[in-house]
matplotlib code that plots the C-alpha trace (Angstrom):
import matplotlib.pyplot as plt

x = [9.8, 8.0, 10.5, 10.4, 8.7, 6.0, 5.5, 5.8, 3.0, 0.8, 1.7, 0.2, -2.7, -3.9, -3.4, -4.9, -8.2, -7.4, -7.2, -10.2, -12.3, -11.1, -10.6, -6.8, -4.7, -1.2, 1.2, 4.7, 2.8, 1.2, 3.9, 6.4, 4.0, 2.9, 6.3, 7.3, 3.5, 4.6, 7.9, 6.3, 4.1, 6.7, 9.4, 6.0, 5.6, 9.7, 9.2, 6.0, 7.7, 11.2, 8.8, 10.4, 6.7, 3.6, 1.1, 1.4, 4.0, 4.1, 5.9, 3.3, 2.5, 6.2, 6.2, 3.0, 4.7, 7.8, 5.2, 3.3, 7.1, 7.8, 4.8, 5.1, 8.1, 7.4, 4.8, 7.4, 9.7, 7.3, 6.3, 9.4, 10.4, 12.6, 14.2, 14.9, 16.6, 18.9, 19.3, 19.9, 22.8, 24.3, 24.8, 24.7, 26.6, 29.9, 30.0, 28.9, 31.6, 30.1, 30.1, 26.6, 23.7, 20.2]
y = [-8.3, -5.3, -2.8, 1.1, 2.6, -0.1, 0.8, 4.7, 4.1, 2.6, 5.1, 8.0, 6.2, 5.4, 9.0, 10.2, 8.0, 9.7, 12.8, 12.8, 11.4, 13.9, 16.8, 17.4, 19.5, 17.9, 20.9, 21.3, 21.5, 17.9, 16.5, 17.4, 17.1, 13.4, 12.4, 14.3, 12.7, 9.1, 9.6, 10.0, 7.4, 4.9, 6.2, 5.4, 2.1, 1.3, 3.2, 1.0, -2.3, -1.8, -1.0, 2.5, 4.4, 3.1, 1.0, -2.3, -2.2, -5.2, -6.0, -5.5, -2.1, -0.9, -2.7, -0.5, 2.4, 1.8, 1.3, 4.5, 6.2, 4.6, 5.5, 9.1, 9.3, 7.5, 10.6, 13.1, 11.4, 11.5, 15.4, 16.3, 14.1, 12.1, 8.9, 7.2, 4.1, 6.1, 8.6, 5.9, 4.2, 7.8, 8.3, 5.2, 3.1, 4.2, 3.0, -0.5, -2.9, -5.3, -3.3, -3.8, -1.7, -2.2]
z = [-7.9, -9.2, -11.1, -9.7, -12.9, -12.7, -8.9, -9.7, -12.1, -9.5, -7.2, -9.5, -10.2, -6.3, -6.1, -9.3, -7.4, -4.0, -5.6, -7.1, -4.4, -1.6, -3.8, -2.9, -4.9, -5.7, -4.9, -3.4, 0.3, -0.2, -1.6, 1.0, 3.6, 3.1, 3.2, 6.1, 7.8, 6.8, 7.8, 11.3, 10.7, 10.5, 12.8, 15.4, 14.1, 14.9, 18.2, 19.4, 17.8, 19.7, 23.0, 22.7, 22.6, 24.4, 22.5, 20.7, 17.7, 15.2, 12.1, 9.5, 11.0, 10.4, 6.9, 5.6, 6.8, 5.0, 2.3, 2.8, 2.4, -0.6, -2.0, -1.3, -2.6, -5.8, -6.1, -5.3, -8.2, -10.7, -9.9, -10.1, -13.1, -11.4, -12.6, -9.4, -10.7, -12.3, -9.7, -7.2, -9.1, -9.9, -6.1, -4.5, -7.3, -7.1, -3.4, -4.3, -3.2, -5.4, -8.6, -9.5, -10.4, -9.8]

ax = plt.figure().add_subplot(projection="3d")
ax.plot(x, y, z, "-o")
ax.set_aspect("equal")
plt.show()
């Protein structure tokens, strides 16, 4: 498995590509509004898997979403100067029945 800073480097550089290509300007209004868009995106891939929205749904469709998510939000982290590991075990860890930490 691939650890969250090595996927939040590939994050930023598919962007830094994307970027660049399409001439896209990284600001709070892209940031927040690719995350809102795939959020969308994947609550439409759940919707059309569970036969809860017309058109075909399948599994990979919902897993590239999730993807798409993860992805924006790896951006998002690393605009913001997020550590999300640490972050993550700072709120969620104390909740952990099992007492471990990512």
């Amino acid at each position: 498995m691939v650890d969250l800073v090595a996927l939040q480097a590939s994050a930023v550089r598919v962007a830094d590509g994307y970027v660049e290509k399409f001439g896209i300007t990284r600001d709070a209004a892209w940031h927040l509004g690719k995350l809102t868009e795939e959020l969308g995106e994947l609550n439409a891939a759940w919707l059309k898997l569970n036969q809860r929205a017309r058109g075909a749904g399948s599994r990979e469709a919902l897993e590239d979403e999730a993807a798409d998510l993860l992805g924006f939000l790896l951006l998002f982290a690393d605009w913001q100067g997020i550590d999300l590991s640490a972050a993550f075990v700072r709120k969620w860890g104390p909740f952990d029945p099992a007492g471990t930490s990512p």
